[in-house]
C-alpha positions in Angstrom: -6.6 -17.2 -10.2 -4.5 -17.3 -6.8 -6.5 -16.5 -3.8 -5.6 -16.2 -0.3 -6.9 -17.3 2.7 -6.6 -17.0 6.5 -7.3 -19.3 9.3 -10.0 -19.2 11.2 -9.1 -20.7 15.0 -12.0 -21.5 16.2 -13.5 -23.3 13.6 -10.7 -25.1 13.4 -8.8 -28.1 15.8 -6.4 -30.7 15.4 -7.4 -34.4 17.3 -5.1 -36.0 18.3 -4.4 -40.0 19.5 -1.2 -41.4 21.1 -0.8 -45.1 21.0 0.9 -47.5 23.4 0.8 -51.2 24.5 -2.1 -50.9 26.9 -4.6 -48.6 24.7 -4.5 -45.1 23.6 -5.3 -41.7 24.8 -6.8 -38.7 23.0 -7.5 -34.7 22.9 -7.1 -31.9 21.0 -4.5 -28.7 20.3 -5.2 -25.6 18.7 -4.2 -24.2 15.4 -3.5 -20.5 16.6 -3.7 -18.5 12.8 -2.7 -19.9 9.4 -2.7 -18.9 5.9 -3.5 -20.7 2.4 -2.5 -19.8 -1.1 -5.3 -21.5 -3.6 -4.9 -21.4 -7.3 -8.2 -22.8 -9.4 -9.4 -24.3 -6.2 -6.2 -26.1 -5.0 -4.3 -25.8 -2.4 -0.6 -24.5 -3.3 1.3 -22.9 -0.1 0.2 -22.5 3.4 1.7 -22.2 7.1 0.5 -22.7 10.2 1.1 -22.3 13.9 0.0 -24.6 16.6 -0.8 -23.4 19.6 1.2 -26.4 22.1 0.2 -25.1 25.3 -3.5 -25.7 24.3 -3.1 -29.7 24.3 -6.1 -30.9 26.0 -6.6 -35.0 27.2 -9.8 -35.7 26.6 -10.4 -39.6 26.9 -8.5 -39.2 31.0 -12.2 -37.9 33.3 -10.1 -37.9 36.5 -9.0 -34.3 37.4 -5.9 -35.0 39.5 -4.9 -38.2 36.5 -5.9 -35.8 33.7 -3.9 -32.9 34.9 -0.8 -35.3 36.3 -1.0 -36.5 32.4 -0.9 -32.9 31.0 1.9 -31.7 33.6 3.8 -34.7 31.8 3.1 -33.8 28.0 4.4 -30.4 28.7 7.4 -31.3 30.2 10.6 -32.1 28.5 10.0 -35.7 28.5 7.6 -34.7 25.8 7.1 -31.4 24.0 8.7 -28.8 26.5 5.8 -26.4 26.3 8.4 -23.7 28.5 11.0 -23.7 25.7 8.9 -24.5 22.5 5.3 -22.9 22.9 4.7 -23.4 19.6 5.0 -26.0 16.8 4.9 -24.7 13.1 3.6 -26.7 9.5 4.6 -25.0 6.3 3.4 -26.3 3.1 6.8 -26.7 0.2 4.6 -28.5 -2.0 1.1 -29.8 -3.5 -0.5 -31.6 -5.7 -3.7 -33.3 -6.6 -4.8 -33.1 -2.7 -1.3 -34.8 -1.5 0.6 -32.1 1.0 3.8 -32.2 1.5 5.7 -30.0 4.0 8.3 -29.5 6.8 6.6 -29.9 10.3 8.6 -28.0 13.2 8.6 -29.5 17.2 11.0 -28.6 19.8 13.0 -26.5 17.7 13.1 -29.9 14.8 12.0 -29.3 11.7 11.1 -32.7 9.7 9.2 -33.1 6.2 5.9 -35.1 6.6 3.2 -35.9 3.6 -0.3 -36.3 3.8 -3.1 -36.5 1.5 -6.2 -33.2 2.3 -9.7 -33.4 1.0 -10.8 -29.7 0.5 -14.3 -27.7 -0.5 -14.4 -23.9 -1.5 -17.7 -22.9 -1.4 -17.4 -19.0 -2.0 -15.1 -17.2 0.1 -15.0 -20.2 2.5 -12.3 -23.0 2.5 -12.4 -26.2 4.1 -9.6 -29.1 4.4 -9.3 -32.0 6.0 -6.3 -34.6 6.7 -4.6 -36.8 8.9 -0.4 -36.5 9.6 1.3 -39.6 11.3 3.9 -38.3 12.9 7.1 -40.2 14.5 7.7 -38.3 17.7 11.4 -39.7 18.1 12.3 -37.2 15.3 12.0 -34.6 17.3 13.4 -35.9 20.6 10.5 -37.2 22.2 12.0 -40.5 23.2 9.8 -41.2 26.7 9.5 -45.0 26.8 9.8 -45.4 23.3 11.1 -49.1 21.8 13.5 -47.7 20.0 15.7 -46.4 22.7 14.3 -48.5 25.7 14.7 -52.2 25.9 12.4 -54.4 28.2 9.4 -51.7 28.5 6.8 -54.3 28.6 3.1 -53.0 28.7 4.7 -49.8 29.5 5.2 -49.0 25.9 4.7 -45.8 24.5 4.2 -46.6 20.3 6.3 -43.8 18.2 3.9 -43.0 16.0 1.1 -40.4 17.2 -1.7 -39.1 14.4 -3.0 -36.1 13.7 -6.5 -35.4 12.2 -6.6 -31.5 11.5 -9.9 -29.9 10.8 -9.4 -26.5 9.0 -12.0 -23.4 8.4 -10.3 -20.6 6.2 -11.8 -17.4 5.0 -10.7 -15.5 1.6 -8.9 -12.5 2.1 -7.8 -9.6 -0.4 -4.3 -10.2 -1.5 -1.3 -8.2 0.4 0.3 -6.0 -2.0 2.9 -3.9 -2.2 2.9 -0.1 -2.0 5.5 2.5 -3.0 4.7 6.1 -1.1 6.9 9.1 -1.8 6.9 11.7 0.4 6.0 10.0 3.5 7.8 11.3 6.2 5.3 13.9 7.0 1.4 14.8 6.4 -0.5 13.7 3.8 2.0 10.8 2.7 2.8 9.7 6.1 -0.8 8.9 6.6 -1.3 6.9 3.2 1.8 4.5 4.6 0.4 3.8 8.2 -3.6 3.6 6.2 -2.3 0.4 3.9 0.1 -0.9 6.9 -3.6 -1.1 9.2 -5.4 -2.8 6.1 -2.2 -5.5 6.2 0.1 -4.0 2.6 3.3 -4.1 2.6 4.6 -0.4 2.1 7.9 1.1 1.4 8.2 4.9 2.0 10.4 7.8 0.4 11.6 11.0 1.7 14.1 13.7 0.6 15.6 13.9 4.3 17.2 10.4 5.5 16.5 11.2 9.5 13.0 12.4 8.8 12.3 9.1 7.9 14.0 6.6 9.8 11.8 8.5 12.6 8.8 7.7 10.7 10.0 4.0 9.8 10.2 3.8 14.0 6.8 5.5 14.1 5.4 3.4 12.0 6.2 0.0 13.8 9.6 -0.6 11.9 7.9 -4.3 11.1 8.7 -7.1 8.9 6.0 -5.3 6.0 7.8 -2.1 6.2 11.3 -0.6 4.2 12.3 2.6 3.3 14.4 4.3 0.8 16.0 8.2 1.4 16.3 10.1 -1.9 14.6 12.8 -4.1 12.5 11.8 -6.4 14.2 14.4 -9.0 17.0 11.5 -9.3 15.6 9.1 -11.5 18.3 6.9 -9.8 15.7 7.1 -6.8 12.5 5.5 -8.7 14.6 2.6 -9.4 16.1 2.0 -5.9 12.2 2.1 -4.8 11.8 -0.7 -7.1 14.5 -2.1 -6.5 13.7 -2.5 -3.0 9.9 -3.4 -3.1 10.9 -6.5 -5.1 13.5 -7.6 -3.2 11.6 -7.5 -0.1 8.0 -8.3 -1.2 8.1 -9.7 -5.1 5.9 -6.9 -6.5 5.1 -3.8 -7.4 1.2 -3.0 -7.0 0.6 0.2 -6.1 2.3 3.4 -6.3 1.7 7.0 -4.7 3.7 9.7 -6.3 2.9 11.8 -3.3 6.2 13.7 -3.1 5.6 17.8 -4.0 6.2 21.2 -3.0 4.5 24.3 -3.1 4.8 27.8 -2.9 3.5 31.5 -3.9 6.0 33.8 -6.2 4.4 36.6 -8.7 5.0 35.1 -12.3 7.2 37.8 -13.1 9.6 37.1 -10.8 10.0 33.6 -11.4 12.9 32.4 -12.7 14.1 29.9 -14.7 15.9 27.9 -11.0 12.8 28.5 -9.2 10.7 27.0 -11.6 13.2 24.0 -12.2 12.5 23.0 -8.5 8.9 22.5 -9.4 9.2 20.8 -12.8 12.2 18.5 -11.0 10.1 17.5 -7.9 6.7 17.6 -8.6 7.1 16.7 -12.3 10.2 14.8 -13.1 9.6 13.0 -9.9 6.4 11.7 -10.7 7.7 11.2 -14.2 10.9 8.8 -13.4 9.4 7.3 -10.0 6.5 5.8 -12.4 8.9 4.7 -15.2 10.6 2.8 -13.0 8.0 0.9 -11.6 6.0 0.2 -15.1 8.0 -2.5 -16.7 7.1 -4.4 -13.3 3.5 -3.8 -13.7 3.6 -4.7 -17.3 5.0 -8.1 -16.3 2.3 -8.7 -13.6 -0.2 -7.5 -16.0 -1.6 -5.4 -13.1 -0.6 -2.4 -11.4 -2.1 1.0 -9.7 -0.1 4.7 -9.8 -2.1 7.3 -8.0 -0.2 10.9 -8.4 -1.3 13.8 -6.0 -2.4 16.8 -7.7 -4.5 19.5 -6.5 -7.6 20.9 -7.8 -6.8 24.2 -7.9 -5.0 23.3 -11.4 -8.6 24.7 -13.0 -9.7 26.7 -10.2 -7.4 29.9 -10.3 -7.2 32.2 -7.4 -6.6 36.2 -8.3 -4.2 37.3 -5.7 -2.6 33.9 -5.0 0.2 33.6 -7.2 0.9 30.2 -8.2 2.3 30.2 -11.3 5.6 27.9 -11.1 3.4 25.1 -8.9 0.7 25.0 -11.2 2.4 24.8 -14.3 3.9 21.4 -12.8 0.9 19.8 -11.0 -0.9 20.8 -14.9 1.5 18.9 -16.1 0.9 15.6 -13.7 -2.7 15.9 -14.3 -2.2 15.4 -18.1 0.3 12.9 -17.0 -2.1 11.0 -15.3 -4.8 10.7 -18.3 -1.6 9.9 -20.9 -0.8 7.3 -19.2 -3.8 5.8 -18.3 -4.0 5.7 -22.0 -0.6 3.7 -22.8 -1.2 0.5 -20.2 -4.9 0.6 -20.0 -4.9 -2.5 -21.8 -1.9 -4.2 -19.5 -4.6 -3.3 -16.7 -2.5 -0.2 -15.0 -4.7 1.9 -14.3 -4.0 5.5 -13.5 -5.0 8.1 -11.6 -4.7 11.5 -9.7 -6.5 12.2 -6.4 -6.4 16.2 -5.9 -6.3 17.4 -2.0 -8.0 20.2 -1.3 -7.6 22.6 2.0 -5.9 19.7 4.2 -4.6 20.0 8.2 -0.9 19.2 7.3 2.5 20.4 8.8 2.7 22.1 6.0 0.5 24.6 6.8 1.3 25.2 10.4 -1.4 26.3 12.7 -3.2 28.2 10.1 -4.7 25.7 8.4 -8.5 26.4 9.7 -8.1 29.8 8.4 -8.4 27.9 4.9 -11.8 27.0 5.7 -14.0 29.0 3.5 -12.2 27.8 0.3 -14.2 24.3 0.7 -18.4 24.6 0.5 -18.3 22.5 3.7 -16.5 25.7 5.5 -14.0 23.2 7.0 -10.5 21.7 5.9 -9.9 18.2 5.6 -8.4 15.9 7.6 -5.1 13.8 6.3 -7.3 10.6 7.3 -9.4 11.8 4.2 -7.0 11.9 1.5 -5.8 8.3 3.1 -9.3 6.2 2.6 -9.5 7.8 -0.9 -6.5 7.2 -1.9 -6.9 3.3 -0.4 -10.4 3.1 -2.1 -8.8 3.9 -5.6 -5.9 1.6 -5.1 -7.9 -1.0 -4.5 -10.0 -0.5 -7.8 -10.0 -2.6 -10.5 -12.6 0.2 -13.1 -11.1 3.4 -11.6 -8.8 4.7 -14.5 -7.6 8.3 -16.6 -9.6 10.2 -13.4 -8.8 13.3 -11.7 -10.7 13.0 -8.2 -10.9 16.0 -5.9 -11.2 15.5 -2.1 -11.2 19.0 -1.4 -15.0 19.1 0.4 -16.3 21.3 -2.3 -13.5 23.5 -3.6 -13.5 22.9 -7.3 -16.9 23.8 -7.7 -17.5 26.8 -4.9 -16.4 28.0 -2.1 -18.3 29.1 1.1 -18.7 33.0 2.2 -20.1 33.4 5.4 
């Protein structure tokens, strides 16, 4: 089982010694945040960033002679701290405790291999190692042999070591989550919710301007794409997974969020008006999952959580919702069939069901809904979001309709 792992800086420090003719000198750097991949309790993939700046001299007492020493480390002479703040390690490879991996200085990247003594006790990883490093790789020449003649005692040794010290702290895995409907509301929220916990997320909407705003909104980062289309297109499900693998290599999670709703007697309905329900909130749910399943499958792991609502066996006289109804039905049934089909590829599937919620969609009238929920309030978006998160991040939650609707389904409040 792969676990990962993140860095934690101040437990952990890199000592280092520089070597020349006359003795050696000593100190320490930082290690500013890192991550570890471990797979049955070995290391397999890592990077780190060092924190250069940070060097510190520990073996020179005298202020004025320590600080002349650390004005010259950060100079050009030696590792330019103005230009290159920062020195990066990446792991490329591993085995039986010996590390291999490209070390970057100055804007040089060079491999270097070491052997690492690690522990894992519980969620805690420790590691240990030493890197000899030849500075003149990377342009840090400063009265080294190799390039000066006739140095004398004056000579710097090319080789400095590296003892690193490392305290790391398991983490739940990033994955990746697909959200229709997101450029408004209830879907919006769910995206920036698993961007805060650290997902990647890659968001849908009908409208293409609608949601290149909310891409922006949402911090337009490195753990964020989006994809314009209606979910009706089948065509659209498979650009969404399309996209998610391309960018982040899996497919964990998706939110069939995308819907619409509105109020028409039943005897007016006709058969295009209730075609745009079955196409949205149905065959979108439908196609968006069926292109995301065979991915699942192959991970053996996987999540769809469809919005319904929980009105679907809670009928209102007077409040004719006939042609909505008969589509978000149809998703709840959804929901337990195919919980069914992949329970044993562990997919699980699910259906949270908003009740009265504070969304655009609802203007400024939403309060007025407040006596359809026994807590005589609506909800908030924020609530859907943490519910929605909590079942994503299940591994027994599966085949269930949930209603967040404070009380709706089973009363409503009429004072």
């Amino acid at each position: 089982m792969k676990q990962q792992f993140e860095l934690l800086p101040a437990q952990s420090n890199i000592d280092w010694t520089g070597r020349k003719v006359t003795g050696a000198h000593n100190g320490t750097i930082s290690i500013s945040k890192g991550t570890l991949t471990v797979e049955n309790g070995n290391i397999i993939a890592g990077q780190f960033t060092i924190d250069i700046t940070s060097i510190q001299i520990l073996d020179v007492t005298d202020p004025a002679t320590n600080a002349q020493f650390a004005g010259h480390l950060a100079s050009d002479d030696f590792f330019g701290t103005d230009r290159y703040p920062e020195a990066q390690f990446e792991i490329t490879k591993a085995a039986n405790n010996h590390i291999e991996g490209n070390l970057t200085i100055k804007g040089i990247t060079k491999p270097v291999s070491f052997d690492a003594k690690t522990n894992l006790s519980g969620d805690t990883l420790t590691a240990s190692g030493t890197i000899i490093v030849d500075r003149t790789l990377y342009g840090i020449k400063f009265r080294s042999g190799n390039f000066f003649k006739d140095l004398g005692d004056t000579l710097i040794y090319n080789d400095f070591e590296l003892n690193v010290v490392i305290t790391a702290k398991a983490v739940a895995p990033k994955q990746t989550v697909v959200v229709t409907g997101a450029s408004s509301g209830i879907g919006k929220e769910i995206a920036r919710y698993f961007l805060e916990k650290g997902d990647n997320v890659v968001i849908n909407s009908t409208t293409k301007t609608k949601l290149e705003k909310v891409y922006h909104e949402l911090g337009a980062g490195r753990n964020l794409a989006m994809v314009a289309g209606d979910v009706s297109d089948a065509n659209t499900g498979r650009k969404l997974a399309e996209t998610a693998l391309e960018q982040f290599g899996s497919i964990d999670v998706l939110i069939n969020n995308a819907g619409i709703f509105e109020t028409k007697p039943f005897l007016e309905v006709d058969e295009a008006y209730l075609d745009r329900f079955l196409s949205t909130n149905l065959k979108g749910t439908f196609f968006t999952t069926q292109a995301v399943i065979p991915q699942m499958l192959k991970q053996q792991d996987g999540v769809v959580i469809n919005i319904g609502t929980p009105i679907v066996n809670h009928a209102f006289g007077g409040v004719p919702t006939s042609a909505p109804l008969s589509s978000k039905g149809a998703v709840h049934s959804l929901t337990i069939q195919l919980a069914a089909e992949f329970g044993k590829s562990n997919i699980r599937v699910n259906t949270i069901a908003p009740g009265p919620i504070r969304t655009p969609m609802h203007g400024g009238n939403s309060d007025s809904m407040a006596g359809l929920a026994l807590v005589n309030r609506v909800g908030e978006v924020e609530d859907i979001a943490h519910m929605v998160y909590t079942v994503a991040k299940s591994n027994f939650i599966t085949g269930a309709i949930i209603n967040v609707d404070g009380g709706q389904a089973a009363g409503h409040n009429l004072n």
